[in-house]
C-alpha positions, 0 to 999 in steps of 0.5 A: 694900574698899581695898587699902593705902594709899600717899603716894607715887604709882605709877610705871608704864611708860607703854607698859605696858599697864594692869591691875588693878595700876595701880588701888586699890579704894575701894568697891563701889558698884552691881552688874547682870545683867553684873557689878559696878561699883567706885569706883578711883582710878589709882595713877600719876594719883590720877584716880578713876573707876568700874571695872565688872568681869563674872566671865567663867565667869558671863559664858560660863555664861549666853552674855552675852560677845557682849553685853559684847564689843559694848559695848566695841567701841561704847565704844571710839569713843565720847566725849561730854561726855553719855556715860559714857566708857570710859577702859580696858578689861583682863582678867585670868584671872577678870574683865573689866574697864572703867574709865569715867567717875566720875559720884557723883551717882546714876543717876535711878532712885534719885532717883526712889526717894528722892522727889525732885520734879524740876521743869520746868525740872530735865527741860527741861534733861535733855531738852536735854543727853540730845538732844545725846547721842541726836543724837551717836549717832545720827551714829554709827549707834547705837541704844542701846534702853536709855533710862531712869532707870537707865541715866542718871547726874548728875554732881556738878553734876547733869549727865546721862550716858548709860551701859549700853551692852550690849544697844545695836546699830549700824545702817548707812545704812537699815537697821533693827534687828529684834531685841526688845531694851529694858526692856518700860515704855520700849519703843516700839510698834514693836519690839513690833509686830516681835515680833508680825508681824515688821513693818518694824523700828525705827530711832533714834526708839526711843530718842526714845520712851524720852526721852519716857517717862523725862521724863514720869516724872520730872515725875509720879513714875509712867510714862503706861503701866502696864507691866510687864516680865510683860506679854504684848506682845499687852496691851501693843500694845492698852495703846497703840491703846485708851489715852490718855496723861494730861497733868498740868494743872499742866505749861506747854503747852509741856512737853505739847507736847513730851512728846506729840511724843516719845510719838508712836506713829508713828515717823515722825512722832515727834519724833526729832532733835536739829532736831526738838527744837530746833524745839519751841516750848518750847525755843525760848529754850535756849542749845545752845552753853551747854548742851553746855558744861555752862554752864547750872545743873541744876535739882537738884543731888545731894547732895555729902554722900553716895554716892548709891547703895545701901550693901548693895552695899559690904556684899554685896561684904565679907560675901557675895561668894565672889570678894572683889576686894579679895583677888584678888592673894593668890587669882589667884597662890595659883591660878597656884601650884596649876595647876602641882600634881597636885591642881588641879581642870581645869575642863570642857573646852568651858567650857576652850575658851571661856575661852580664845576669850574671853582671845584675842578680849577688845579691850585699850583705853587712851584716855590711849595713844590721846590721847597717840599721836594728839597726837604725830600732830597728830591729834584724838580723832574724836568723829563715830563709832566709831573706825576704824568698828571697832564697825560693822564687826563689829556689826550689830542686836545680833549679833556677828559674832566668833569668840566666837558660835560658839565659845561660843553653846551657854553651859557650865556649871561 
């Protein structure tokens, strides 16, 4: 997939705004319901880091722009050493772009694909980084919904990192979200029990629940609740008034006592704060200092040998992709060169329309700019909430509030 190779690093204006130029493309690693991730490497720096890209007709067509919007607007002013970090965000005529943090140690679902027995003592420590990382969320008034293996990357040293932000929402003061949104098995009772009869909402200990859930299933190698993403959410809600959850015989008290917390139906006495985790008996010994430095040892470390992902995704992207993005130079000037010629196709007129919303509306980001310009400033990265309260001035349970939900809520099509 790479571009060509040079010795020789890039020089780019440091107040030009990044694109796609500045990056080469390594190779395909993994792909979503929102777009499709590469590895890059920075042609200036040499850094390397993960580049998802989403198609913005296929975006407009099936009305995810809100959704994409909202992430990145969260991103923005988020960074924890928990997280999966946006570094830049840009868009060219096809795409958009968002480079972030390079995690090669795989996500948790395709570990517990392969087979790999996560001990006690590999998911005490996740259970710990992922608090810190809910916690600082949760100072930020973000609930992310989203919690599960997927969603969590290792590092190369086996760290965990939060990613996939697109269906998350911030909530301010009180408030409570009261929209259905998650994966149906991590999903608390009380975001069904809103669907059902409209209900009181849900706050952060939804995301509490999906720790719960994703722990218990990394110890056992199956979820406590047989539920699927089929299910009617009547069966589910009487899943969880008629079923008891089984605890393995095998697992200290100390870990059951902390799932069952967790895996509380009642929000309001679940388990739901990094406090409340810190006071867990179970984790009484833990070092927090150490583990929020990243200084304590994984109990599984990935395998360095290996990319830790799916290679048909590298495959598709070369045999199958009609838009292949290591051509998109050569096709992106060969089009420019036909829209000024007679016999170039127009697209539909409303879909014209919200392609150009999206150009207009699409937030550019750089935090090495950012960085730069806050240290000639004397001052810090803010890491206590989303920058300028951008994200919680235009975000509220899910909704975006731009000019994009108008312009482009009835979807196009092609």
């Amino acid at each position: 997939m790479g571009g060509n190779h040079s010795h020789k690093p890039a020089v780019f204006d440091e107040n030009e705004e990044v694109n796609f130029d500045h990056f080469q493309i390594l190779r395909a690693i993994g792909k979503g319901s929102f777009g499709k991730v590469c590895i890059v490497q920075k042609r200036d720096t040499k850094k390397m880091y993960a580049m998802k890209y989403m198609n913005k007709q296929k975006c407009i067509e099936r009305d995810e722009v809100r959704n994409v919007f909202r992430e990145l607007q969260i991103m923005q002013g988020l960074e924890h050493p928990f997280l999966v970090n946006l570094w830049y965000s840009f868009q060219d005529e096809e795409d958009m772009f968002m480079v972030v943090d390079l995690l090669l140690g795989g996500d948790l679902r395709y570990h517990l694909q392969h087979n790999v027995h996560f001990t006690e003592g590999a998911v005490k420590l996740y259970i710990c980084e992922l608090a810190l990382a809910l916690e600082y969320l949760q100072r930020c008034h973000i609930i992310h919904r989203d919690i599960k293996p997927d969603n969590i990357l290792l590092d190369e040293h086996g760290h965990v990192h939060i990613t996939d932000f697109n269906i998350a929402t911030v909530v301010k003061g009180a408030d409570k979200a009261s929209s259905m949104a998650g994966t149906k098995p991590y999903m608390a009772p009380e975001v069904f029990q809103v669907y059902v009869d409209g209900g009181p909402g849900y706050s952060y200990p939804v995301d509490w629940w999906s720790l719960g859930i994703t722990a218990y299933e990394l110890l056992r190698g199956w979820r406590p609740y047989e539920i699927h993403s089929a299910m009617p959410i009547d069966e589910i809600l009487s899943m969880f008034q008629a079923e008891r959850v089984h605890y393995s015989s095998t697992w200290c008290k100390g870990m059951v006592a902390l799932l069952k917390k967790l895996l509380t139906k009642d929000p309001e006495s679940r388990l739901s704060s990094l406090g409340d985790v810190q006071n867990a008996p179970y984790l009484a010994d833990m070092n927090w200092d150490a583990v929020f430095e990243k200084a304590l040892m994984p109990g599984f470390v990935p395998n360095k040998g290996r990319l830790n992902c799916d290679p048909t995704f590298e495959l598709e992207e070369m045999i199958l992709e009609s838009k292949p993005l290591h051509k998109k130079k050569k096709r992106l000037a060969k089009n420019r060169s036909r829209d000024g010629t007679k016999d170039s196709c127009p697209l539909n007129g409303h879909l014209q329309q919200c392609l150009e919303t999206v150009r207009k509306e699409f937030i550019v980001f750089n935090r090495e700019k950012l960085r730069r310009q806050q240290g000639q400033s004397g001052q810090l990265l803010d890491t206590e909430g989303p920058a300028g309260s951008q994200a919680q001035g235009k975000l509220q349970d899910g909704r975006n509030n731009n000019v994009l939900a108008h312009a482009c809520s009835r979807g196009c099509s092609s």
